[in-house]
C-alpha positions in Angstrom: -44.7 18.9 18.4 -46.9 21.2 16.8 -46.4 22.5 13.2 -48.0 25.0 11.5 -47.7 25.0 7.2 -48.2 27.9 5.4 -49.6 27.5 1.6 -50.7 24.3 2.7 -53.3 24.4 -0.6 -50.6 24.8 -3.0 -48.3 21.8 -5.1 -45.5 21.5 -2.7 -47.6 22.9 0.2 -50.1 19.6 0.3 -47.5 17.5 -0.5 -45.6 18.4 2.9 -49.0 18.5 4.7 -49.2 14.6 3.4 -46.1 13.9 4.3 -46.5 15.1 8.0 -49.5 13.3 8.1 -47.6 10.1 8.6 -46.1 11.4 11.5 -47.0 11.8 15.3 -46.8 15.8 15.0 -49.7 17.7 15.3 -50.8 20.1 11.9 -52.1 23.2 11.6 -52.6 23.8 8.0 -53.0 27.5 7.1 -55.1 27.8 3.7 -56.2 30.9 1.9 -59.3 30.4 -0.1 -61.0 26.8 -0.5 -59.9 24.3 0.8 -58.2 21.4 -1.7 -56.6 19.0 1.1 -58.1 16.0 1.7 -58.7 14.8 5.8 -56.0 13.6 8.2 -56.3 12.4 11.5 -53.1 14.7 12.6 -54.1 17.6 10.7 -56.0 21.0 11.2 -57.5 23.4 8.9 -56.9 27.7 9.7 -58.8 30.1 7.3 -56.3 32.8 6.9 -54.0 35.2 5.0 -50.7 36.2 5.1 -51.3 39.8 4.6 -53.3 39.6 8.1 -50.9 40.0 10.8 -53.6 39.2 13.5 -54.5 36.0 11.3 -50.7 35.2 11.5 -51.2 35.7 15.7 -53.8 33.1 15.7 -52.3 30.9 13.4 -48.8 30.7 15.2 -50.6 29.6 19.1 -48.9 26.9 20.7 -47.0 25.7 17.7 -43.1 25.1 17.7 -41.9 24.8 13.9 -43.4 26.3 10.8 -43.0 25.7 7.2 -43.4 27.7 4.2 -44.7 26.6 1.1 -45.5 29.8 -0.4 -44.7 31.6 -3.6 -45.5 33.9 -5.8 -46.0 32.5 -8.8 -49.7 33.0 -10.4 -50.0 36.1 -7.6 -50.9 39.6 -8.4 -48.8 41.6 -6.0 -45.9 38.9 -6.4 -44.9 40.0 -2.7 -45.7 37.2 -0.5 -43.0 35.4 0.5 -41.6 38.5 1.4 -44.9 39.9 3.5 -45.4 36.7 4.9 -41.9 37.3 6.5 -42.4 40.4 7.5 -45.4 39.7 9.4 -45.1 36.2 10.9 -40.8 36.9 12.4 -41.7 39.5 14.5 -44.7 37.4 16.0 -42.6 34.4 15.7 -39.7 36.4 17.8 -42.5 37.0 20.4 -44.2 33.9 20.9 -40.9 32.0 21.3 -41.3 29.8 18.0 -37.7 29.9 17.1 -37.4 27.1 13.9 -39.0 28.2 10.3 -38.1 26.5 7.2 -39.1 27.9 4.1 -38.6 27.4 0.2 -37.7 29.6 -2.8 -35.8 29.5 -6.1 -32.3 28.8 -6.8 -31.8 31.8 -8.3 -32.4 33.6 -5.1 -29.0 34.6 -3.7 -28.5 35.3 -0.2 -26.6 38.3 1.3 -22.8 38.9 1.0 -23.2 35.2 -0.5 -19.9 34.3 -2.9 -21.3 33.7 -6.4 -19.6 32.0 -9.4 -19.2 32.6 -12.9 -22.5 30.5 -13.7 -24.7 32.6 -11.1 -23.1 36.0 -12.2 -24.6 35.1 -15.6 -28.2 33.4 -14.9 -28.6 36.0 -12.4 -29.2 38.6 -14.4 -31.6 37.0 -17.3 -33.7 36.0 -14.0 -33.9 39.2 -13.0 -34.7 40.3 -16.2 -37.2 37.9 -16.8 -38.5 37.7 -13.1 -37.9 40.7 -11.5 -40.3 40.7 -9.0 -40.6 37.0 -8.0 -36.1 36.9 -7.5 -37.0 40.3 -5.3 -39.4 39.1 -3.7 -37.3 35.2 -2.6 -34.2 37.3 -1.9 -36.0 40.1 0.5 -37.2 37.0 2.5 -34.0 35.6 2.7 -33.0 38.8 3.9 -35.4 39.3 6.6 -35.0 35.6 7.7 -30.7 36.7 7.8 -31.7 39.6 9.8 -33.6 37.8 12.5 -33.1 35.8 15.8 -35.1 32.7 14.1 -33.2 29.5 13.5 -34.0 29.7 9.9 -33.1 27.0 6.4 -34.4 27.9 3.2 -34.0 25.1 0.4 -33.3 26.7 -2.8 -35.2 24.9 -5.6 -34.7 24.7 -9.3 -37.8 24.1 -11.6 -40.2 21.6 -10.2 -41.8 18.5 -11.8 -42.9 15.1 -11.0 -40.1 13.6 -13.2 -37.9 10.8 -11.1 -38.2 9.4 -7.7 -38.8 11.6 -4.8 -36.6 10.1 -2.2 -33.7 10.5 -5.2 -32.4 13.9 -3.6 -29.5 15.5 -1.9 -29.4 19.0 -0.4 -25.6 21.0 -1.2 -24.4 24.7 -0.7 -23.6 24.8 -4.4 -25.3 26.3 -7.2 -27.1 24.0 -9.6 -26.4 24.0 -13.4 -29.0 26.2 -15.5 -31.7 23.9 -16.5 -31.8 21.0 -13.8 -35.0 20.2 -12.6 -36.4 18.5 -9.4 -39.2 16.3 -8.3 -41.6 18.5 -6.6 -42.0 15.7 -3.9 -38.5 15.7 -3.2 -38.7 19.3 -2.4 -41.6 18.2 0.3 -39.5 15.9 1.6 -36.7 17.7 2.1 -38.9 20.4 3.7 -40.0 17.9 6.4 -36.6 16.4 6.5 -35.5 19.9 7.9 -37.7 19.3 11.3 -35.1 16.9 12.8 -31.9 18.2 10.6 -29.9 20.4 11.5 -27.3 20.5 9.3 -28.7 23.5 7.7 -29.7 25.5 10.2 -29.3 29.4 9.0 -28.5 28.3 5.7 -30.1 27.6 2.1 -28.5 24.9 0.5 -29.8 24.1 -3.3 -31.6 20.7 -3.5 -29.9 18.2 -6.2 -31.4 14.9 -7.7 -29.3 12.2 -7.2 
């Protein structure tokens, strides 16, 4: 199986390229800028960017699943997830690469989704706070809803590299305000989603145990 990994430089991003190396798959590991990985056996390095949807063409030949790291965090435009979505389904769609599991925060809601009283309150002060970045998770979501891709996004509260990483659970139910989670476990869960597929067109919120 061949998987491509986009953001593969970043904190989660090299952390789901380690953990794939263990595997038998075969990685492509898309990088903007230098790159910080170190080298696998089962692991392949593509110069490219996001914005590029001819990068994207080249990037997505011959694999089967791919995985999104990315974020927008630390960016400029604060738009990638979002553009990245935009450019890569539509290739994705055509190519016959069906699977993509991606990542964003918890407080990204996704269409017609039922909200409690906790939500209907955070919600807001993100937005407020965060404008662009909770646009820019939610538009994804949006365009990933909208598509014919078999689609799970994990929904992620703060990241750290506080507890153990295999001490995770993934839920449809909103977290409290101000739980964290091991930035490995996110990885892991990421990877997890390659064989699962309990979550298939879904974004359930990842929970320590």
């Amino acid at each position: 199986m061949n998987i491509l990994v986009l953001g593969a430089n970043g904190k989660v991003g090299s952390l789901v390229v380690k953990e794939l190396s263990k595997t038998e798959y075969s990685i492509r590991a898309f990088i903007h800028g230098k790159n910080l990985l170190p080298e696998y056996k089962n692991v392949t390095f593509f110069q490219g960017d996001i914005y590029n949807q001819e990068s994207l063409r080249q990037a997505l030949k011959d694999i089967d699943i791919v995985i999104s790291c990315l974020g927008s965090w630390g960016t400029k435009r604060k738009d990638v997830l979002s553009v990245a979505m935009k450019n890569i389904i539509p290739l994705m769609e055509s190519t016959g690469c069906n699977r993509i599991i991606s990542l964003t925060g918890s407080e990204a809601q996704v269409k017609e989704e039922k909200i409690g009283i906790i939500q209907r309150l955070t919600h807001p002060i993100f937005k407020l706070l965060a404008g662009k970045i909770l646009f820019d998770g939610e538009e994804h979501l949006r365009l990933l809803q909208s598509s014919n891709l078999n689609w799970t996004v994990v929904r992620s509260p703060v990241m750290n590299n506080v507890g153990k990483p295999g001490k995770f659970q993934l839920k449809n139910k909103y977290p409290l305000p101000f739980r964290t989670i091991n930035r490995h476990s996110v990885a892991i869960s990421l990877v997890n989603q390659i064989e699962d597929e309990a979550f298939i067109n879904s974004a359930p919120y990842i929970f320590r145990k």
